[in-house]
ROKOL-150412 format. One record per residue: x, y, z of N, C-alpha, C, CB in turn. Coordinates in steps of 0.001 Angstrom, whole numbers, plus 500000, padded with zeros to 6 digits. Glycine has a CB too. Example, Ala and Ser with C-alpha at 12.3 -4.5 7.8 and 13.67 -1.06 7.14 Angstrom:
NODE      nc1      nc2      nc3     cac1     cac2     cac3      cc1      cc2      cc3     cbc1     cbc2     cbc3
NODE   513190   494310   507800   512300   495500   507800   513200   496700   507800   511308   495527   509046
NODE   512850   497750   507080   513670   498940   507140   512900   500030   507870   514084   499402   505725
//
This chain:
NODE      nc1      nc2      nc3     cac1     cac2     cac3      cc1      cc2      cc3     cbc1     cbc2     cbc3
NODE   401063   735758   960442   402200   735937   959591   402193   737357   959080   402200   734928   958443
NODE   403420   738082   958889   403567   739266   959184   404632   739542   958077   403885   739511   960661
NODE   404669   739964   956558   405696   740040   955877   405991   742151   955577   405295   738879   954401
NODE   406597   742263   955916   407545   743516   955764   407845   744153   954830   408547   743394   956052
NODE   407482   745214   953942   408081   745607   952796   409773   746363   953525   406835   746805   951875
NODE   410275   746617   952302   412041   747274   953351   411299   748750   953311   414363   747263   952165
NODE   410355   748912   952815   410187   750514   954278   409524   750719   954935   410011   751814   954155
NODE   408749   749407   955076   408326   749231   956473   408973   748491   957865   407276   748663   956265
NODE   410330   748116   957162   411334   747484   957954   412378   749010   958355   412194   746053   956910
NODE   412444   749993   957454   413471   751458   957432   412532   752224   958493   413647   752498   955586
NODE   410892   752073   958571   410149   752582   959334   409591   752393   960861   409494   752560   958695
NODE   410188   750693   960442   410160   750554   962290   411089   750805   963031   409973   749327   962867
NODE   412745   751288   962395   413779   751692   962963   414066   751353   964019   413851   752646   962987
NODE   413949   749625   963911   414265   748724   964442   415445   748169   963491   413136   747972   964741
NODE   416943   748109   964262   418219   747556   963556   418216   746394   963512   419409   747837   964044
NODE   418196   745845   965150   418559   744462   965405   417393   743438   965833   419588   744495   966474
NODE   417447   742344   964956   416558   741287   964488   416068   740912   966036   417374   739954   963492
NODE   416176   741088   966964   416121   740607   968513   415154   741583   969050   417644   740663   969404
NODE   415050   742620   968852   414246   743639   969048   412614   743389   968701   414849   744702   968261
NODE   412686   742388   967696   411116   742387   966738   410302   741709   967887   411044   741248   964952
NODE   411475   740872   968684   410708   739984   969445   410174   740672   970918   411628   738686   969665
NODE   410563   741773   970863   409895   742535   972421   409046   743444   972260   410872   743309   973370
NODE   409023   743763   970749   408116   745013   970812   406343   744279   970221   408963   746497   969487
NODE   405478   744903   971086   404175   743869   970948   403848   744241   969991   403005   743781   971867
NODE   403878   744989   968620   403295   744868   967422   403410   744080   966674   403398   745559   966871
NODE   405096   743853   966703   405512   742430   966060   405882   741243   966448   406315   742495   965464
NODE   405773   741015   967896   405642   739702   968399   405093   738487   968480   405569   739768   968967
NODE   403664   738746   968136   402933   737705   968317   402166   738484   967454   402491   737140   969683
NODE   400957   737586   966846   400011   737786   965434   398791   736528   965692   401139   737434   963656
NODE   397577   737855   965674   396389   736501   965552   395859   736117   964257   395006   736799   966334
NODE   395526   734565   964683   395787   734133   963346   393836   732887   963628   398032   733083   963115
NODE   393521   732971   962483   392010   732473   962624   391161   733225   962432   391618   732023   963717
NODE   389948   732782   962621   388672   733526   962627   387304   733406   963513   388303   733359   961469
NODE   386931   733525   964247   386034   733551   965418   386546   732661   966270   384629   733252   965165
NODE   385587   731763   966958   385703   731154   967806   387149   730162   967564   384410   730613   967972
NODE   387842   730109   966220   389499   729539   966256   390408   730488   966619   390091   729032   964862
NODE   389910   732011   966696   391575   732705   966264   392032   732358   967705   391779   734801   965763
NODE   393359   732831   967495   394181   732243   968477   395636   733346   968408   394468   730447   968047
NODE   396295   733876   969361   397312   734683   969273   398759   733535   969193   397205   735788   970628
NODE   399413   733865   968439   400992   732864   967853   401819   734019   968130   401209   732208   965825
NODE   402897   733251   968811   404283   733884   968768   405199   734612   967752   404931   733053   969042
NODE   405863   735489   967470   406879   735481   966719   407853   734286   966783   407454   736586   966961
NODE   408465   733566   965562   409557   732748   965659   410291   732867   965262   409598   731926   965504
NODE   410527   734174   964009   412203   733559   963548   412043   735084   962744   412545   731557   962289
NODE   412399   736000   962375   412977   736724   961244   413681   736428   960165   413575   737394   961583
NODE   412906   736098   958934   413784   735834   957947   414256   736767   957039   413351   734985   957326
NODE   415240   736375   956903   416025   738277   955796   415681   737430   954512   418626   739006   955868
NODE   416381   738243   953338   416493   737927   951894   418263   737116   952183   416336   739693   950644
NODE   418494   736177   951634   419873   735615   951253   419993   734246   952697   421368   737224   951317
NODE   418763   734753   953571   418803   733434   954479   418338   732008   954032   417978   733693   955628
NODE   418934   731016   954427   419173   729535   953748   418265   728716   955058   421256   728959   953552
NODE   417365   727859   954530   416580   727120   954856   416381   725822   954668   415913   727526   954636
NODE   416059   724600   955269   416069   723401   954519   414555   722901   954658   417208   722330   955078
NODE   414192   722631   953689   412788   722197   953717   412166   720774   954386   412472   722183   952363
NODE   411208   720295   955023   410959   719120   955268   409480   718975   954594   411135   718840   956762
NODE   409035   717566   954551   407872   717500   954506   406677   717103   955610   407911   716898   953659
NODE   407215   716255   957305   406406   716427   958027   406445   716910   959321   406000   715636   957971
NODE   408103   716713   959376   408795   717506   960611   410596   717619   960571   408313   716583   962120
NODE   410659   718631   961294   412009   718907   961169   412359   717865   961732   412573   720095   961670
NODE   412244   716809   962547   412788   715437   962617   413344   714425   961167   411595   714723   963316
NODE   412743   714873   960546   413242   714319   959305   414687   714289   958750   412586   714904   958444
NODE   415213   715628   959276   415856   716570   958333   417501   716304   959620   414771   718636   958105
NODE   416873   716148   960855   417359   715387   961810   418067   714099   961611   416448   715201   962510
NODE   417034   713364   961081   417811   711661   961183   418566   711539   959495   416163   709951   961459
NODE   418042   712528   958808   419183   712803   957150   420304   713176   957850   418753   714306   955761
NODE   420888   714354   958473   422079   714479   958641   422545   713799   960026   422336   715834   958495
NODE   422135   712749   960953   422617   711597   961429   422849   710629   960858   422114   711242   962123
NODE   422444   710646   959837   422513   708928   958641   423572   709681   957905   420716   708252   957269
NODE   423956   710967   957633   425176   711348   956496   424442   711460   955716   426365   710462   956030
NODE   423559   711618   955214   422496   711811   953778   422824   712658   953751   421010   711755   953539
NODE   423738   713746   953345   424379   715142   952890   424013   715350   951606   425931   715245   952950
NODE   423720   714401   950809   423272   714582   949372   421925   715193   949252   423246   713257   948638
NODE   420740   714295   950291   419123   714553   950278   419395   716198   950973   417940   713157   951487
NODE   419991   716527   952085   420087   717793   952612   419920   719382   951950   421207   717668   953057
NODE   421382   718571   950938   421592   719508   949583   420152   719929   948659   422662   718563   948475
NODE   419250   718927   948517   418854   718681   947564   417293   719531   948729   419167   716947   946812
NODE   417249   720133   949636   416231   720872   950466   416777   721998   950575   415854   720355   951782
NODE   417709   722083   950430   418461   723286   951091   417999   724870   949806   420649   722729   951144
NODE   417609   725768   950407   417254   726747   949323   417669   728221   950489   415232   726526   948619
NODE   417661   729094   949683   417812   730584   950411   416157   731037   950246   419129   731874   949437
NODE   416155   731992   950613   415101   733119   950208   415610   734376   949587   414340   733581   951420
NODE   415005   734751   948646   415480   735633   947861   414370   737391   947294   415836   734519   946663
NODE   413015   736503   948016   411577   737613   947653   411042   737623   948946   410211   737041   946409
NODE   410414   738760   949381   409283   738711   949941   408233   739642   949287   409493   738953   951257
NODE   406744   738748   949392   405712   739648   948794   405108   739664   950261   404677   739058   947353
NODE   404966   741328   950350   404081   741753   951664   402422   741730   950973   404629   743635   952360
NODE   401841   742237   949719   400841   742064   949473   399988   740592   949620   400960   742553   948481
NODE   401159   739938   949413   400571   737899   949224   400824   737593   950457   401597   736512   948045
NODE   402141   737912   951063   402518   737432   951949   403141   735577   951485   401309   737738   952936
NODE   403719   736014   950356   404505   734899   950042   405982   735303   950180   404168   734380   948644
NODE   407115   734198   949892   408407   734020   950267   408958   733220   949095   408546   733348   951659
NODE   409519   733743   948329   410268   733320   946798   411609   732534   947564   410857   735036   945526
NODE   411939   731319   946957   413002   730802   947595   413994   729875   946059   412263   729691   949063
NODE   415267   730020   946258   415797   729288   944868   416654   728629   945498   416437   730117   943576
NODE   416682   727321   944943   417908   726146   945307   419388   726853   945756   418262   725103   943753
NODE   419985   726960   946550   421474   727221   947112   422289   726430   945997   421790   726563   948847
NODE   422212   725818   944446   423064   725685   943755   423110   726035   942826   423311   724977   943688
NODE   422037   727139   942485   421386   727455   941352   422175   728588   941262   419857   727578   941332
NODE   422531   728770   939286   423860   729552   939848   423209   730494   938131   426057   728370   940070
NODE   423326   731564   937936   423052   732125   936683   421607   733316   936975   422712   730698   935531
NODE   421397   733863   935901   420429   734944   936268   419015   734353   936198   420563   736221   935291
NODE   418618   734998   937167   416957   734538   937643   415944   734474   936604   416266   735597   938684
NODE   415864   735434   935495   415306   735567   934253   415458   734464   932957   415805   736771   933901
NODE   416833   734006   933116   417114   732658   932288   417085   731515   933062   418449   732624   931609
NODE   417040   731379   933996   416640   730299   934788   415438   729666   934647   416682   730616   935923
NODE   414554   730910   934844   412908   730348   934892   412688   730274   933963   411785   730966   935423
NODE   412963   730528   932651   412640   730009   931411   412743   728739   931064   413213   730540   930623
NODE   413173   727978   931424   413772   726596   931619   413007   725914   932765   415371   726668   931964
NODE   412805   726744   933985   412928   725710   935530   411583   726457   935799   414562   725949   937019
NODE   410423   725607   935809   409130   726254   936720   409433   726318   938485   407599   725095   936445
NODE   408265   727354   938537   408474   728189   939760   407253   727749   940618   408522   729875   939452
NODE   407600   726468   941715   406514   725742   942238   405856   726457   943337   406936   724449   942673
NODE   404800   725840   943821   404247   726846   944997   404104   725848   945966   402757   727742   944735
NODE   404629   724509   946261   404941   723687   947117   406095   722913   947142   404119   723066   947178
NODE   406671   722090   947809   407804   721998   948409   407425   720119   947311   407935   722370   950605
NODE   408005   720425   946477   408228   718590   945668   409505   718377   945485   407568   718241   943970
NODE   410165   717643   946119   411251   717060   946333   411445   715979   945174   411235   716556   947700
NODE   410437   715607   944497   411058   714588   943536   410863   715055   942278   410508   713192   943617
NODE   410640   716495   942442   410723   717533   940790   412103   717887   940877   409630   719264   940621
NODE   412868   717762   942173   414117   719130   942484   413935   720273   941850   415637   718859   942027
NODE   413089   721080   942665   412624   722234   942410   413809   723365   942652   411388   722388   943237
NODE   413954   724027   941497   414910   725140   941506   414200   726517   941974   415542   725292   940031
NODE   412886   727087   942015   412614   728128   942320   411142   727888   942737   412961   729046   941336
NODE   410841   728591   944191   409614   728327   945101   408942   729452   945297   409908   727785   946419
NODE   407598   729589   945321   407058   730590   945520   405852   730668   946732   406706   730876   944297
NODE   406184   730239   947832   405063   729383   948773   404197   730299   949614   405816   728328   949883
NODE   402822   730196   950215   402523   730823   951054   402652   730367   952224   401632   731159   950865
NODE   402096   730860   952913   402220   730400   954370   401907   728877   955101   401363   731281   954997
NODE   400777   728106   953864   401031   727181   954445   402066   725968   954003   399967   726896   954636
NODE   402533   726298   953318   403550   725719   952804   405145   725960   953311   403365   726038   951556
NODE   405206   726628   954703   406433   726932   955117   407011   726270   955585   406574   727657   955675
NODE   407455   724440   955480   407752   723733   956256   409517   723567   956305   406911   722632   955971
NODE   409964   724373   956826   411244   724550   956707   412016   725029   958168   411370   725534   955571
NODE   413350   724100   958339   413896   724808   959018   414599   725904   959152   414204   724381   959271
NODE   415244   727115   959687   416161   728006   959529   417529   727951   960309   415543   729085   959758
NODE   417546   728568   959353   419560   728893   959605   419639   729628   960908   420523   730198   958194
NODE   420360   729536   961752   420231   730918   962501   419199   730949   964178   419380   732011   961191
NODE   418679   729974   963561   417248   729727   964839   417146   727772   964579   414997   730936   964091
NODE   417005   727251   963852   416892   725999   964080   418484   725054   963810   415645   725605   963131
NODE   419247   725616   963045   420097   724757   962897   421419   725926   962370   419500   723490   961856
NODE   422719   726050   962474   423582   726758   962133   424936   725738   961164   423942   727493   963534
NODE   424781   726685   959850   425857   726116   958838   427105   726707   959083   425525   726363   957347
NODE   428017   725632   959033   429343   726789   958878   429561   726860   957575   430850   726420   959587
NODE   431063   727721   957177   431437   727853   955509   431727   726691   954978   432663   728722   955125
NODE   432120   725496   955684   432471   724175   955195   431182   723299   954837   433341   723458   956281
NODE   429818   723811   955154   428592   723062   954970   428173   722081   956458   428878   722059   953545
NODE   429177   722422   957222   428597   721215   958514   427621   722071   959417   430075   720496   959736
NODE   426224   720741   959361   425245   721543   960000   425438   721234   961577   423733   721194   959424
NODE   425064   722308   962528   424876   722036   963726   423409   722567   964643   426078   722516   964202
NODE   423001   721567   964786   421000   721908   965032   421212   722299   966541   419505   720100   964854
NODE   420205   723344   967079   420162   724319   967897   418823   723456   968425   420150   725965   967293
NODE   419919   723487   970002   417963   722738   970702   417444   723779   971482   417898   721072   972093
NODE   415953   723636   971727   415653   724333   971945   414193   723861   973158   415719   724959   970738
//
């Protein structure tokens, strides 16, 4: 896992998000330690303002919610990203209904570091292993009306 400060994103002078995936610095990333590490693919580029829906054991889940019409539970996963920390290598994420300034928000709404669905968590602060989410863009595409359409792959 590989998080980007924006000038180290102005410095790879790399424009387009398609590019990350051919050039071998940022393609693939080893991940482990001796006899586990293991080289992983790049999968997805996430920007700041990209919308995600969270699961808890597989994106199959998130699958048979919007075949059943559960549009309500959907809502209630659905978050953007809004931080990245390159030092932590964490990913700040706030509910897609959460509407008012970030500073009066959290005064009120704690800022979880895992994905609890029966807190309805308004603001996330997760590391890496806690990324269980699908994306916009690469796993599933929203239109402006909210209808999801999942990308096979």
């Amino acid at each position: 896992m590989r998080v980007l400060s924006i000038g180290e994103v102005a410095d790879s002078k790399i424009r387009d998000d398609k590019k990350y995936f051919s050039e071998p610095f940022y393609n693939q990333i080893e991940v482990g330690r001796g006899k586990n590490k293991k080289s992983i693919p790049l999968y997805a580029v996430v920007r700041s303002g990209q919308k995600v829906l969270f699961f808890k054991d597989s994106i199959d889940e998130l699958k048979d919610l919007h075949r059943d019409s559960n549009y309500e539970e959907l809502s209630k996963r659905l978050f953007k990203a809004y931080q990245f920390e390159s030092d932590s290598g964490r990913i700040k994420f706030r509910h897609h209904l959460a509407a008012g300034i970030d500073t009066e928000l959290k005064k009120e709404n704690k800022e979880y570091s895992s994905f609890e669905l029966e807190e309805n968590p308004i603001f996330m602060r997760l590391t890496q292993a806690h990324w269980n989410f699908a994306i916009d863009g690469v796993d599933f595409e929203m239109k402006v009306d909210g209808k999801l359409t999942w990308i096979d792959k």
